[in-house]
N, C-alpha and C positions, 0 to 999 in steps of 0.2 A: 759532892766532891767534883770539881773542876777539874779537867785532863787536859793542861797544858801541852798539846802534842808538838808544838812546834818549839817550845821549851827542851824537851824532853829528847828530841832530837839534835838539839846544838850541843847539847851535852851528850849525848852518844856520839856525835862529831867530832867534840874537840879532845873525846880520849880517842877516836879513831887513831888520830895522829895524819891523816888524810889532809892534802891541802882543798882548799875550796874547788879550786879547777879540776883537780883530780877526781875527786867525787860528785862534781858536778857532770865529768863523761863517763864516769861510774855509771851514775842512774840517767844518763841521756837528756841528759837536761844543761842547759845555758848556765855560766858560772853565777851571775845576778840571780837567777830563781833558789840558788842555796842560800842566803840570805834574807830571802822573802817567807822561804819553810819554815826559820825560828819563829816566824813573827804569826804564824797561821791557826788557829784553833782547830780546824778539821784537814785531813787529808785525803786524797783519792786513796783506795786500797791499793790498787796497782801501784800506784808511786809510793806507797807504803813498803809493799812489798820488796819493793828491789831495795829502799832504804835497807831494811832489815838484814835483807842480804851482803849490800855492800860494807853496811857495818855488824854485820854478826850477832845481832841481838834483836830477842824478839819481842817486840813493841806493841804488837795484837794482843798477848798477855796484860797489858798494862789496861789495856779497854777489858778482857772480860773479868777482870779482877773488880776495874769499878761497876761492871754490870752485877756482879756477884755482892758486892757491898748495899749499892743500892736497894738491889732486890732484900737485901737482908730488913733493910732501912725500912722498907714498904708493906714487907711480911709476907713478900711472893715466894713460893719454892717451885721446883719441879721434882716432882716422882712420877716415873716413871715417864719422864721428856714433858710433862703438859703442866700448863702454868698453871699455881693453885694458890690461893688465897689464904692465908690463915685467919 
């Protein structure tokens, strides 16, 4: 499974109802680099982070959900925190 992160953020974007500039001094960044985010497949965590913030949804959940899929995928578990092989 692919995690569109820069998909996945235009679309927490545009129900923000935020305009591009607005949310561009949001998270400190130049109005052009919000445009450049839909197009991205990985992000820094810190510019993650204040995304989430400035639009109020939490986007880290969307990575451990595909960590948690995958791991299902491959037949890793953890009990008790240590990764274990089925």
């Amino acid at each position: 499974m692919k995690l569109d992160i820069g998909e996945i953020i235009r679309q927490e974007f545009e129900k923000s109802g935020l305009s591009a500039s607005q949310f561009a001094r949001m998270i400190n960044k130049e109005r052009t680099l919000v445009y450049h985010l839909f197009k991205r497949q990985s992000i820094d965590t810190d510019l993650l982070y204040q995304i989430c913030m400035v639009l109020n949804v939490d986007l880290f959940s969307l990575f451990s959900e595909k960590l948690r899929q995958e791991n299902n995928i491959i037949g890793a578990y953890r009990p008790n925190g240590r990764l274990c092989w089925r």
